[in-house]
Backbone as CSV, one residue per row, in Angstrom:
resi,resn,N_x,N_y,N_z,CA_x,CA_y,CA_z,C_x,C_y,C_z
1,UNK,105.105,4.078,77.141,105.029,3.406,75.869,104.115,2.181,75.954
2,UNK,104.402,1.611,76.952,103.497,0.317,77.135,101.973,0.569,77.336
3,UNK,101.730,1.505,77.934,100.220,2.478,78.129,99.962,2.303,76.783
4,UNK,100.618,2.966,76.064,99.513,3.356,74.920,99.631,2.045,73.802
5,UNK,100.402,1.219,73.985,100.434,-0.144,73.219,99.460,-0.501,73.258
6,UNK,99.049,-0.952,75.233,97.952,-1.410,75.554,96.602,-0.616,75.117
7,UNK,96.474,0.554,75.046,95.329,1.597,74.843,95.328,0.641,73.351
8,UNK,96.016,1.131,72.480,95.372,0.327,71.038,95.188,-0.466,70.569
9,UNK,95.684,-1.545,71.158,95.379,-2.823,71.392,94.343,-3.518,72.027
10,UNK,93.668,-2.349,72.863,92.287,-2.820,73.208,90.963,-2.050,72.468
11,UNK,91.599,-0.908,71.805,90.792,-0.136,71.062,90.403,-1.433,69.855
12,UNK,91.661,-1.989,69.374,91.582,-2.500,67.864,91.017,-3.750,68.169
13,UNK,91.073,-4.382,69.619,90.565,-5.497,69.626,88.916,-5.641,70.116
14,UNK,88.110,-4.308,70.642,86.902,-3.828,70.563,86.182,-3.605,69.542
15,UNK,87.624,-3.012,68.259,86.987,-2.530,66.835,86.646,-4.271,66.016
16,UNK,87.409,-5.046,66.637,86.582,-6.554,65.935,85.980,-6.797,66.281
17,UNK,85.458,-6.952,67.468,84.378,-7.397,68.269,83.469,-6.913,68.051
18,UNK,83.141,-5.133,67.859,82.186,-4.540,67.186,81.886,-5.008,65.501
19,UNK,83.051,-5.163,65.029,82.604,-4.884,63.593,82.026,-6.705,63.011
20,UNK,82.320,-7.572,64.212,81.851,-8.883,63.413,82.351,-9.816,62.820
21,UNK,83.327,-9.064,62.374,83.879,-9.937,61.246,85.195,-10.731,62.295
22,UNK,85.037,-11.675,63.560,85.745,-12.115,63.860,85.929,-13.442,63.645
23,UNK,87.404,-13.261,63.095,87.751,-14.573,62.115,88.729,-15.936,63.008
24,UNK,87.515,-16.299,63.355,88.476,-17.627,64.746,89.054,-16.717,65.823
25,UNK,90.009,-16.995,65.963,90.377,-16.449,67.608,91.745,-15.537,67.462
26,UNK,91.746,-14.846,66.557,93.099,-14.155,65.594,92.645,-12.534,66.514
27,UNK,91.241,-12.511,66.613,90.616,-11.421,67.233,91.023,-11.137,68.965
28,UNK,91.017,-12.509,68.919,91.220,-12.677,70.603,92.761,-11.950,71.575
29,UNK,93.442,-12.509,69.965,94.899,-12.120,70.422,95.482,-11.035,70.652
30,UNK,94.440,-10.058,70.250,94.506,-8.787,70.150,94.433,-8.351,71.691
31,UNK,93.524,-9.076,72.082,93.091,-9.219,73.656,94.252,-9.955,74.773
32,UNK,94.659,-10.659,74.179,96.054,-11.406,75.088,97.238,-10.393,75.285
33,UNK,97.561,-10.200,73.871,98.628,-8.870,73.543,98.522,-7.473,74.616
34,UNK,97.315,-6.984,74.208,96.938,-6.139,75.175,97.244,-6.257,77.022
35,UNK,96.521,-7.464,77.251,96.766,-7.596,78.809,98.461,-7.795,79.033
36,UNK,99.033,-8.414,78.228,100.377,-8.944,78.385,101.231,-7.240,78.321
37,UNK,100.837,-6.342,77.597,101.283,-4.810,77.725,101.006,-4.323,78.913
38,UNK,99.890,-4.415,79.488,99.268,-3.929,80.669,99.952,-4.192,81.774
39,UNK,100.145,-5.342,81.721,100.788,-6.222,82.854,102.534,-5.520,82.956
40,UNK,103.130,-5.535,81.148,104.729,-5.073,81.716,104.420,-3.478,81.909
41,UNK,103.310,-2.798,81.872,103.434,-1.123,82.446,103.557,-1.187,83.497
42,UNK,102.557,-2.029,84.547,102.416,-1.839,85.769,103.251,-2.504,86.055
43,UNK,104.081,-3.066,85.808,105.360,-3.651,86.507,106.778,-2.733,86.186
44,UNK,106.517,-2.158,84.901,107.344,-1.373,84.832,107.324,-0.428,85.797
45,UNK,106.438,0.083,85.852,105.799,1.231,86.780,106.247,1.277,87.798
46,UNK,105.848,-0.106,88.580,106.211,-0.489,89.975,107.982,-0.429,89.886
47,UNK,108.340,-1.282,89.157,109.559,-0.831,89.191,110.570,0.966,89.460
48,UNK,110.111,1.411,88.679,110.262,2.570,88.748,109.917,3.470,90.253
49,UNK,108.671,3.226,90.807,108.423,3.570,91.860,109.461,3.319,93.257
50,UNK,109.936,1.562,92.861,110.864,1.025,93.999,112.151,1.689,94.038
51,UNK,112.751,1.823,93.115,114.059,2.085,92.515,114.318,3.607,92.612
C-alpha cells in the first residue's frame, strides 16, 4: 500500500513540476509526502523481513 502511495505521489508531484503551474512550495509537498511513504515501505518491509 505504501508502494503505490509513494508511486503517485511522485507521479503527481512530477505532473507539477512538468506542468508549471507551481504555486509556492504546496508542489513540493507532494515531494516530502512521497519520501515520507517511501521511507514507512521500506521499513515496513524490513520489518516484515525480521519478524
Amino acid at each position: 500500500m505504501f508502494w503505490t502511495m509513494s508511486i503517485i505521489l511522485f507521479v503527481l508531484w512530477a505532473l507539477g513540476m512538468i506542468s508549471g503551474s507551481t504555486e509556492g512550495y504546496w508542489v513540493h509537498l507532494l515531494l516530502v509526502f512521497a519520501m515520507v511513504t517511501l521511507i514507512l515501505a521500506v521499513a515496513q518491509r524490513g520489518r516484515r523481513l525480521v519478524a
